[in-house]
N, C-alpha and C positions, 0 to 999 in steps of 0.2 A: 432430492428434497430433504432437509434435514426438521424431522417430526419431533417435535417435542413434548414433553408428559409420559404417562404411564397408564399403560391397561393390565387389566385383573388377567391374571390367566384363563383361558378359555374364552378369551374377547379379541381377540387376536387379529381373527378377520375384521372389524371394526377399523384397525389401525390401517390397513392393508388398502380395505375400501376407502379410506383419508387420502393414504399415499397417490391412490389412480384419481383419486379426485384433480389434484392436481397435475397429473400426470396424463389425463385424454381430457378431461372434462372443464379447463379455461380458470383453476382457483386462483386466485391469486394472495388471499389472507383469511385466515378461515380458525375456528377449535370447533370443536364438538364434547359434550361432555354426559357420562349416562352413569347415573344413579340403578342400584339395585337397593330393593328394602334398605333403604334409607341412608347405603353407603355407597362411596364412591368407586365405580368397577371402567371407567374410560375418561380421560381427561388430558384430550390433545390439541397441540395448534400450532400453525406452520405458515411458513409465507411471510409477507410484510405487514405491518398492521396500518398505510395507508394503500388504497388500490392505487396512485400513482406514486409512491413512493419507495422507500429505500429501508426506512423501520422496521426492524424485523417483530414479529409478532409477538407481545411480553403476556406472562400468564394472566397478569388483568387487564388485557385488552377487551374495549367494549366496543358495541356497534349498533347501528342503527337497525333495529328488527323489524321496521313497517309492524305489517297486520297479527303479526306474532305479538303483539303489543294488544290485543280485541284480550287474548286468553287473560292478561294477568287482569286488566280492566274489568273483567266479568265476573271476576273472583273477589272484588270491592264491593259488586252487587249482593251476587250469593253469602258473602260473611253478614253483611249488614242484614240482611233476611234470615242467617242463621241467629243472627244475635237480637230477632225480634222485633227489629226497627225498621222492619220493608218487608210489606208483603207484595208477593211475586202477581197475585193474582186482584191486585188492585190495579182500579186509571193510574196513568200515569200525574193525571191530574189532581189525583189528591196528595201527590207531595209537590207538585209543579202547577200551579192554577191556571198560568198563563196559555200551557201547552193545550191546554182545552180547544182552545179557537181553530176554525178551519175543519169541523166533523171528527175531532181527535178525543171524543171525549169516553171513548170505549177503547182506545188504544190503554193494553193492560203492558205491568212490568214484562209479563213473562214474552210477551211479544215484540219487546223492546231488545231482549235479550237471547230469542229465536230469530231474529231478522226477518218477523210477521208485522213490523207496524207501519207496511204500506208507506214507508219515509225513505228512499234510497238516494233520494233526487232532494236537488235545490230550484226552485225557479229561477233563482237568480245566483248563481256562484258566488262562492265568497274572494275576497281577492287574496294573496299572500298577506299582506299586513293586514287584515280582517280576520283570517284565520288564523292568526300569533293572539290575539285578543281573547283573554277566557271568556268572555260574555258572547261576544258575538256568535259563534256558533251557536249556540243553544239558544237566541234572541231570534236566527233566522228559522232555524227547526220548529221552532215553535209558531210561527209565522205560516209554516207550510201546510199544504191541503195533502194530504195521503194520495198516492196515486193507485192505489186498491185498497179495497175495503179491510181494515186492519184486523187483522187473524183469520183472512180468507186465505192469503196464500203467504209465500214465503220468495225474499229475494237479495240477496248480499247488499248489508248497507256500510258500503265501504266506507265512508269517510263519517258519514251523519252518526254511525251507531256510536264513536267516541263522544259525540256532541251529548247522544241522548243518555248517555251513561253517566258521562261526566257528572252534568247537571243534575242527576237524580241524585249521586254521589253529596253534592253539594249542598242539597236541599234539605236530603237527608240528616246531614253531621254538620254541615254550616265550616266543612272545609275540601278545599280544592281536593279534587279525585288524587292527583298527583303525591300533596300533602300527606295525604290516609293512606296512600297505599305505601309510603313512606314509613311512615311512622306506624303503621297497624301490618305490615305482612312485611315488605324486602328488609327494614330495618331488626326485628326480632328475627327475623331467619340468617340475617346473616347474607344478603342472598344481594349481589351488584346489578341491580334492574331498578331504572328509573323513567318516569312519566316524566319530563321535565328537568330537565342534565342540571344539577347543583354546578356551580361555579367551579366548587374544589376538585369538580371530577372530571373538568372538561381534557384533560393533557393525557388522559385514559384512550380517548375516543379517537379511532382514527375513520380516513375518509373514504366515501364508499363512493361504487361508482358503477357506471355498465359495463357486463362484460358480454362481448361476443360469443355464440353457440357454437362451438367446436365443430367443424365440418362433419367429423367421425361420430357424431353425436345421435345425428338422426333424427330430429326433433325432441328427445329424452331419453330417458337409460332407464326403460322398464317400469314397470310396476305400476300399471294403471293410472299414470298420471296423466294430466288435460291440459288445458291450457297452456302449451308448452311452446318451445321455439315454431311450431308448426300446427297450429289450432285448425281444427276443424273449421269449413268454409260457414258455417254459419253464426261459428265464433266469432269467427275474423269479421264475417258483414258489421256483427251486432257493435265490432269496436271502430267497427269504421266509419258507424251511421251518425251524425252528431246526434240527433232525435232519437236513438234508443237509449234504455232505462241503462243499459249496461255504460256509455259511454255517460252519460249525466251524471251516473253516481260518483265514475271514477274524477270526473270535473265538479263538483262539487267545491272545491276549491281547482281556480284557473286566474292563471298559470301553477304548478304545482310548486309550493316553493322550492328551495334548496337546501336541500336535507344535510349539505358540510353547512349552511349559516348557522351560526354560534346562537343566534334568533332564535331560530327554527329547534332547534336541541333542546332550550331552555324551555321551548313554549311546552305547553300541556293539553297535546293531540290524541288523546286513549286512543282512536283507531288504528295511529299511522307512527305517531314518532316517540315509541318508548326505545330503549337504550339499555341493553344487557352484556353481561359476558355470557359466554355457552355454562356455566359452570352454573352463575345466577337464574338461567333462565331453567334448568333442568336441577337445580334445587326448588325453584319454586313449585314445579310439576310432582319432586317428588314429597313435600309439605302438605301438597294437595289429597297423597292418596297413606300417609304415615310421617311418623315420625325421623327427622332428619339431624342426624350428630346430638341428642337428646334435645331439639326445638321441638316443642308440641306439633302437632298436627294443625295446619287451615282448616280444613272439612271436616266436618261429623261426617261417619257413615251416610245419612240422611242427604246431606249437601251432597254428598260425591255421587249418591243413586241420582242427584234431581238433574247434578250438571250435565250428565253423560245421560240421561234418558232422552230418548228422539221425542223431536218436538216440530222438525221439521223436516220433509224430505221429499225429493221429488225432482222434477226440473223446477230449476231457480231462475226466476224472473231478471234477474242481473248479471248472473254468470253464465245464463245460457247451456247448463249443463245440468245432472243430476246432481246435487248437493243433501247433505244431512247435517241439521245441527239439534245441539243440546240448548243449553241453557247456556249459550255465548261461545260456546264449543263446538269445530268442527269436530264428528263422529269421524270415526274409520269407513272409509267406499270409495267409491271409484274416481273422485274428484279429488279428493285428500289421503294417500293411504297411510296408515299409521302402521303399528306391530303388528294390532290385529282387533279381534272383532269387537273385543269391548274399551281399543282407546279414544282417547279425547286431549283437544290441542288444539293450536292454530297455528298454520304455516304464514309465514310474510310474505309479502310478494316478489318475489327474484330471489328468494334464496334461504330465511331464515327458515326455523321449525323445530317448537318446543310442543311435546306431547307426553301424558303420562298411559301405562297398561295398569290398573290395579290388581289385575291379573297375576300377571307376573312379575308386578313389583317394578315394574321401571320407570324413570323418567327421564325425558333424552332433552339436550338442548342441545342447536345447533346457529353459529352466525357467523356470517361473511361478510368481505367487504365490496363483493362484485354480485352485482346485482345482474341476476337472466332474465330473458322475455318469460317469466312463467307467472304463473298466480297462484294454483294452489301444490302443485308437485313438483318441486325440484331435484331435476335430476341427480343431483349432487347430494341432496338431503336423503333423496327415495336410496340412493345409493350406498349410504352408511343405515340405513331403517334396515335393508335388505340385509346388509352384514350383520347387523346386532340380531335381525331374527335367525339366522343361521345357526351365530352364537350358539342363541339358548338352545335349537333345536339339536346340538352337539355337547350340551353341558348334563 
């Protein structure tokens, strides 16, 4: 396998765990990239840059990140409340009127933002061209009745939490989430992460796809991860039931479109379809907790305690497992694991995963173009987490 880029000395096993990636565990085009206090200490990528193709992988290679796409989305919310123009602890209804109807009128930001506002479901799905439409989502969400009472419990809103972000975003600034996060964080950072793929950037992008679980695998490679090639049997009912909250949320738009359509790339999905390089997505992480190549800092101290303070946690109403979230952030535990005890991030589903440790100073992004049966721990990701903690525990 011929690895390309450079690591800091003392990161070594990082590269090694890249190498086996591809070598037991099915990669077929992949970087990974990890910031320390504010500098660049890993920055690799190998393989091709479509999963059926012949391209080999160029340092600005981007990809399709899914739900790793909730963390940069959540960070649009939180600046807009650092900069005094959104409080967290308001209805959602006083910047969204509409969203009032259907007993929503106690659903607060912060619950929109912990995956508490009782919204994971659609009653009626959206179609593929309904869901490319920026309006409709937030038209349907706002139409909908809470299936628990909002800030009683807590339960992954895969696809609707983009809807209701979006729209706050919107309501807010009077411009598309996509837009602002453009022009107010990836663009002053310097940082190749986008809600909505610009025209110029499409020939970056290559094409992702499923990949098969390596026999030798096991259902995952350590580290407390879930949801993996081999879910627990009561996982597996919950995704096989049409009628449970887990299977609804993830249908929420049905049939799910197609993530190579040039459509689909362009449209403006916060939950599902942002679009990073590893380098872009593990600068924005490390923005979030310092400064990076002299870019100011995203977060006040203040922001960084709110994002990363637990807000929710327990078994999750959608996932069917124990989950923890912040302020739009999965926490470090047993569903998600990150470096350690005090990170925050969000994994994609099959494969990507951008988290920061304020701790230790790091920020890690990771993306691929072959997509696993997993949801929140990929083997492949847990498997470079594992090596970088090693790392440090060696530096």
């Amino acid at each position: 396998m011929n690895v390309n880029g450079t690591v800091a000395e003392g990161f070594e096993p990082v590269r090694a765990a890249f190498v086996r990636n591809f070598e037991t565990l099915g990669e077929r085009g992949a970087a990974v990239t990890v910031y320390r206090d504010g500098r660049k200490v890993v920055g690799l990528w190998a393989g091709t840059k479509d999963i059926d193709g012949t391209d080999v992988w160029a340092p600005g290679t981007a990809q399709i990140v899914r739900s790793a796409t909730k963390g940069v989305a959540a960070a649009a919310l939180l600046l807009l409340h650092q900069r005094g123009l959104l409080d967290l602890d308001a209805p959602v209804g006083k910047y969204w009127p509409e969203f009032k109807a259907m007993g929503k009128e106690r659903v607060l930001v912060r619950h929109v933002l912990s995956h508490r506002a009782g919204l994971p479901v659609l009653d009626r799905p959206l179609t593929p061209q309904e869901a490319l439409d920026p309006l409709r989502g937030a038209e349907a969400v706002a139409r909908q009745a809470p299936v628990w009472e909002p800030g009683t419990d807590h339960g992954y809103h895969a696809l609707t939490y983009g809807w209701l972000v979006g729209e706050l975003v919107r309501r807010v600034t009077g411009r598309g989430i996509g837009e602002w996060i453009a022009e107010e964080m990836a663009g002053p950072l310097g940082a190749d992460l986008w809600i909505g793929l610009p025209d110029g950037e499409t020939g970056r992008v290559g094409r992702v796809g499923r990949i098969e679980t390596p026999e030798n695998d096991g259902g995952g490679s350590g580290g407390g991860g879930v949801l993996r090639a081999r879910p627990k049997r009561s996982v597996a009912e919950a995704y096989d039931d049409p009628d449970s909250l887990t299977r609804r949320a993830f249908a929420a738009v049905t049939p799910f479109p197609d993530q190579n359509d040039p459509a689909y790339r362009a449209a403006v999905l916060p939950a599902t379809n942002g679009i990073a390089t590893a380098d872009g997505l593990a600068r924005f992480y490390a923005s979030l907790i310092g400064e990076v190549d002299g870019a100011g800092r995203l977060f006040t101290p203040q922001t960084l305690a709110a994002a990363r303070a637990e807000e929710s946690a327990g078994p999750d109403r959608v996932l069917v497992i124990n989950t923890r979230f912040g302020l739009g952030y999965m926490l470090h535990g047993s569903a998600s694991p990150f470096l350690a005890t005090g990170s925050f991030g969000h994994p994609g589903r099959g494969g990507s995963l951008g988290f920061a440790d304020p701790e230790s100073g790091i920020a890690f992004g990771y993306v691929t173009n072959g997509f696993r049966k997993t949801v929140t721990a990929d083997p492949r990701a847990q498997a470079l987490v594992r090596a970088l903690r090693s790392s440090l525990a060696s530096s």
